[in-house]
N, C-alpha and C positions, 0 to 999 in steps of 0.2 A: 419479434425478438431480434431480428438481422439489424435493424437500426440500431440494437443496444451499443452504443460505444464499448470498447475493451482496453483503448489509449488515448491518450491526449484528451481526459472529460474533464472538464470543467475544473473539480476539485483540484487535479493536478498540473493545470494549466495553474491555478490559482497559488497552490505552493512553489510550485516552482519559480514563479515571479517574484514570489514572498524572500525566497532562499535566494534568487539571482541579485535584491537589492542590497543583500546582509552581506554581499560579496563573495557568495561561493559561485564555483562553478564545477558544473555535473555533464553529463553526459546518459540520454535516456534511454531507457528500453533496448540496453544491451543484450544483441543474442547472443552473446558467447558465454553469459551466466545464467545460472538454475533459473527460471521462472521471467527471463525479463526484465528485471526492477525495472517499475517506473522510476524512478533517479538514482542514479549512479553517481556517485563521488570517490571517485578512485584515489585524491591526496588524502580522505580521510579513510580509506579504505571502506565505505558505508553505501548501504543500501537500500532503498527507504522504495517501500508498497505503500502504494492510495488503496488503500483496497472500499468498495461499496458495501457496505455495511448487508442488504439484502445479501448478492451474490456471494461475498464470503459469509457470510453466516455472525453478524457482529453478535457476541455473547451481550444480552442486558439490552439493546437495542431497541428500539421499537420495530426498526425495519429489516430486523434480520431475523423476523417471525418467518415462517414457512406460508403461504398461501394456503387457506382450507379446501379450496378447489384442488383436484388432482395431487394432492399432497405425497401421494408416493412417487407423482414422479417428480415434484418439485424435488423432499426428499433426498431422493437419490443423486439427482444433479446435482445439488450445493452439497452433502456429503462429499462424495469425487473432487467438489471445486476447495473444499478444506484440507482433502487429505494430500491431496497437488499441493497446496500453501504451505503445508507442515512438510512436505518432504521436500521442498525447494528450500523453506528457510534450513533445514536440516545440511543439505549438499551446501550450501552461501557461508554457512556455518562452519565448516570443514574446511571450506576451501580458507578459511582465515578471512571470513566479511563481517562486519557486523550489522545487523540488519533492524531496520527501524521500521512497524507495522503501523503507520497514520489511516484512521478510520473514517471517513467520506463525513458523520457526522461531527465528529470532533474538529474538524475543517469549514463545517456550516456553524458550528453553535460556539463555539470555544477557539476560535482561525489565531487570534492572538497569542495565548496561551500554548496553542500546539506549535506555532511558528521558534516560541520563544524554547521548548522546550527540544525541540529539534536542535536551533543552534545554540544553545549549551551543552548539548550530548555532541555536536562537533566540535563546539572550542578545547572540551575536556581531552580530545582523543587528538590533537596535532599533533 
């Protein structure tokens, strides 16, 4: 589990290249905000989570089933890892962010779609 990546995986190596050709420019995994964002875009005031569909718990998913092995303490772990999600986008929210949650698989199956639907929720907000 120590080898699990927690920044810079793949998916958001992948978006953020996507977003750097469309000509924005961000700034990542700032710690001076709730939770981190993996990308930060401060002229649009936004905040965009790659989150892994497993480890946050994606609703409908196929991989954000629980493990049938040791389930209570799988369980317990990704509960804690949602309720951290919901209370960080909550504080981003407050602070006046607005915050965009892209799904690990919606980035493997749909990259086009999620790219395009991202920068139209920035152009709208300049």
């Amino acid at each position: 589990m120590s080898k699990i990546k927690g920044k810079n995986t793949k998916p958001e190596k992948v978006l953020r290249s996507a977003l750097f050709r469309f000509g924005f420019r961000f700034r990542i995994h700032l710690k001076e905000l709730p939770g981190k964002p993996d990308i930060v875009l401060p002229k649009y005031r936004t905040v965009i989570f790659v989150q892994g569909c497993f480890w946050h718990q994606h609703a409908g998913c196929r991989e954000g089933r629980i493990p049938s092995t040791n389930s209570d303490f799988w369980k317990e772990k990704l509960d804690r890892n949602t309720e951290r999600d919901t209370t960080n986008i909550r504080q981003l929210k407050k602070l006046k962010w607005q915050v965009l949650v892209v799904w690990e698989c919606e980035i493997e199956k749909q990259f086009g779609k999620t790219v395009k639907k991202i920068v139209s929720h920035l152009k709208r907000n300049i």
